[in-house]
C-alpha positions in Angstrom: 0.0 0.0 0.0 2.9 2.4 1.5 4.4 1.8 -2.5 1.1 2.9 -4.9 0.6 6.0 -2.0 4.4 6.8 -2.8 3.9 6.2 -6.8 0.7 8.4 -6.8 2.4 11.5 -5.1 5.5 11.2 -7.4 3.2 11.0 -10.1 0.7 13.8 -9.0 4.3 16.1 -8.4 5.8 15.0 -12.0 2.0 16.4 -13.3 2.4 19.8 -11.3 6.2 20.0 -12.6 4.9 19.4 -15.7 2.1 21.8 -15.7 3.9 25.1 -14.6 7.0 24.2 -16.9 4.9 25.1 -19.3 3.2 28.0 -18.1 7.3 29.2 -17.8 7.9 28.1 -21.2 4.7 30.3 -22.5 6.1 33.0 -20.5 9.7 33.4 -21.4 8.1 32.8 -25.2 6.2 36.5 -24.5 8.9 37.8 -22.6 10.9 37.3 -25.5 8.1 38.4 -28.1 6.2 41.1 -26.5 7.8 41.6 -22.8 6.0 40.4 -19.4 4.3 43.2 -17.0 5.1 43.6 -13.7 2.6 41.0 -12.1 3.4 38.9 -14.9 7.1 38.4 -13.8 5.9 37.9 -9.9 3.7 35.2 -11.5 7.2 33.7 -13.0 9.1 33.7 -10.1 6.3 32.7 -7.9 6.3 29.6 -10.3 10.0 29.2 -10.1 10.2 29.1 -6.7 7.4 26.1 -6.1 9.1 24.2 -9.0 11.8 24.2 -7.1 10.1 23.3 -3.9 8.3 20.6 -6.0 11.6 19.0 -7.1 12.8 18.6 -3.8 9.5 17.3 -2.7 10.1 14.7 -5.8 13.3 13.6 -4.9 13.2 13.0 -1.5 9.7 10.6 -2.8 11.9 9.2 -5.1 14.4 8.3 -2.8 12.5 6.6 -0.3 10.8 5.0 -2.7 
């Protein structure tokens, strides 16, 4: 049981990775294009920062898996 709880969080944090990767990929593509506002850049680094967090949250799942 302790194993498909373990494999459903790492696979519920790979989605959210996943998910706001893309948001930062759509982002840097307007900040490149067209430039990002103010709140738009907080929104970035907001995203960023819980990526980050994310990722460690992965890896220490991963390694007690």
């Amino acid at each position: 049981m302790k194993c498909e709880s373990s494999e459903h969080a790492i696979h519920i944090l790979q989605h959210q990775i996943h998910c706001l990767t893309e948001k930062q990929t759509d982002a840097m593509e307007t900040e490149t294009f067209v430039g990002l506002t103010v709140e738009e850049a907080q929104q970035y680094e907001e995203r960023r920062a819980r990526i980050m967090d994310l990722v460690r949250q992965l890896r220490l799942l991963e390694s007690a898996a």
